[in-house]
N, C-alpha and C positions, 0 to 999 in steps of 0.2 A: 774175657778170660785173661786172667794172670800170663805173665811168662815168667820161665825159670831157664837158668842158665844152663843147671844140670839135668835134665828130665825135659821132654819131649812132652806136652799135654795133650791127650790123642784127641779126636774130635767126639765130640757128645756135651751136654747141657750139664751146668752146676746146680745142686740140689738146693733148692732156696726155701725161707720158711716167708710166710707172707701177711699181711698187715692182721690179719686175723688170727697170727699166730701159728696157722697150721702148716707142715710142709708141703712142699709146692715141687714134687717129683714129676723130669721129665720124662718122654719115652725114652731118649739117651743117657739117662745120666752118668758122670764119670764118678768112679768109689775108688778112692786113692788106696795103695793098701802097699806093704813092707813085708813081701817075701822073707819071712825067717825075722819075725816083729816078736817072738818069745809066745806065740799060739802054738807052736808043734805041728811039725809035719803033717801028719795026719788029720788034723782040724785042716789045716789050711786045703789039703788037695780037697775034703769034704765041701767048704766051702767056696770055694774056686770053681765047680761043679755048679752051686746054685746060685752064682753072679753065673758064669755066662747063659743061664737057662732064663735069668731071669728075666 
């Protein structure tokens, strides 16, 4: 896993795609995402809801 100076990477797997081309999702995996990225409140709390369920 990367480090970054600014941001804390939490613990869980990076999404990988694999020699067959198809992606290779862990049970952990980390989904990077930017609170207030120009999606609208509303979309986001939606969504924020079906990542932690997922």
């Amino acid at each position: 896993m990367s480090a970054y100076s600014i941001v804390t990477v939490p613990p869980g797997d990076a999404i990988r795609i694999g020699a067959d081309g198809r992606l290779q999702v862990p049970d952990r995996p980390i989904l990077p995402f930017i609170e207030g990225d120009g999606t609208g409140p509303d979309i986001w709390r939606a969504s924020q809801a079906v990542f932690d369920a997922a």
